[in-house]
C-alpha positions in Angstrom: 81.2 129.5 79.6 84.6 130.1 80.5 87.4 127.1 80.1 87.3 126.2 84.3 83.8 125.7 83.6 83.8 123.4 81.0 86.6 121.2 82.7 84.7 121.7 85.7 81.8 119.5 84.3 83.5 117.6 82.0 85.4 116.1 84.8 81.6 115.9 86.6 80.6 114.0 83.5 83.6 112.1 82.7 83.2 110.8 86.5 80.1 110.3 86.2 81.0 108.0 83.0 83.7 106.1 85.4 81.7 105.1 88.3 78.7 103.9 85.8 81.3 101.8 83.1 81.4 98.3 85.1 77.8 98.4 86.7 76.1 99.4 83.4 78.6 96.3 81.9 78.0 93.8 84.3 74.3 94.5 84.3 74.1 94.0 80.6 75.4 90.8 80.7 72.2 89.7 82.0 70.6 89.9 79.2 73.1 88.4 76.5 73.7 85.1 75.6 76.7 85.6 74.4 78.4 87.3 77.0 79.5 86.4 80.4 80.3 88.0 83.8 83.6 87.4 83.2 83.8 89.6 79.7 82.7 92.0 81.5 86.5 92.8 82.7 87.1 94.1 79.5 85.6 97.5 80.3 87.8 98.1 83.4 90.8 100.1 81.4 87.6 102.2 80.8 86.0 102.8 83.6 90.0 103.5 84.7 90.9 105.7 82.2 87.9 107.7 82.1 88.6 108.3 86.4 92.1 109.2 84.7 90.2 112.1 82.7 87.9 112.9 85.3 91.3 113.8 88.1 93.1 115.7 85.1 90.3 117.9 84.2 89.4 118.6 87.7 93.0 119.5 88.4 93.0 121.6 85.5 89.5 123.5 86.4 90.6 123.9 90.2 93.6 125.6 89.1 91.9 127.9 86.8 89.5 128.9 89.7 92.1 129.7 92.0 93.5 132.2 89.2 89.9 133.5 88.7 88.2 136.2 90.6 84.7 135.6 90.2 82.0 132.3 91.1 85.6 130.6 92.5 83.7 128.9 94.9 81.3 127.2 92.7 84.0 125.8 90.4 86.0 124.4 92.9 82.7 122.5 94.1 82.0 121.1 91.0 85.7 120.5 90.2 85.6 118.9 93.7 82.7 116.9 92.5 84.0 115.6 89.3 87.4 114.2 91.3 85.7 112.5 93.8 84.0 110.5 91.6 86.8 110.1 89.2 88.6 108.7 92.8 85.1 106.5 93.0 85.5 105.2 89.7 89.1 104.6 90.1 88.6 102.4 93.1 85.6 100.8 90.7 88.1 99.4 88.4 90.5 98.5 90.8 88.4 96.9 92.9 87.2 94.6 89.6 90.9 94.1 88.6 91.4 92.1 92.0 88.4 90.1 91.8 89.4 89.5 87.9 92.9 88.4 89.7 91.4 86.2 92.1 88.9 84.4 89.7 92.1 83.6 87.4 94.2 82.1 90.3 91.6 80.4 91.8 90.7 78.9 88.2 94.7 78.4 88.1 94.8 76.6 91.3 91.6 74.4 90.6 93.0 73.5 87.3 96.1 71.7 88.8 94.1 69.4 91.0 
């Protein structure tokens, strides 16, 4: 397996890894006692930074296929693959850093009353 590949699908998997990080966190909360809802925020620099690894290693595999001359066309799929969902799990974690930001000023605001 050449090096595109590999970055190919480990931005697939590392994607895959983003988009699954706050779901997979929030749904296990439901089962501890000692964790909230609201501890599960603290994955969210994961979930971000693995859509972070996902983008660079897609980068790095799509330009590796364009310099290649043979199976170009499934590489750039995959490596299309893994940055869409490294995009996916991006907008994951920033969509759970607003609601984190709203929860906080509306615990801010209640707090003064």
């Amino acid at each position: 397996m050449a090096a595109h590949d590999s970055a190919a699908w480990g931005s697939v998997l590392a994607g895959i890894a983003s988009v699954l990080t706050l779901p997979l966190a929030v749904f296990l909360t439901r089962f501890s006692d000692s964790y909230e809802l609201l501890h599960a925020g603290f994955v969210i620099p994961i979930g971000a930074a693995l859509g972070f690894v996902a983008l660079a290693l897609a980068r790095s595999a799509r330009r590796r296929s364009a310099m290649s001359l043979g199976g170009a066309d499934e590489k750039h799929a995959v490596a299309t693959s893994g940055r869409v969902l490294g995009v996916i799990g991006l907008c994951l974690a920033a969509s759970a850093l607003i609601a984190l930001g709203v929860y906080g000023l509306l615990e801010y605001v209640g707090s003064r009353e």
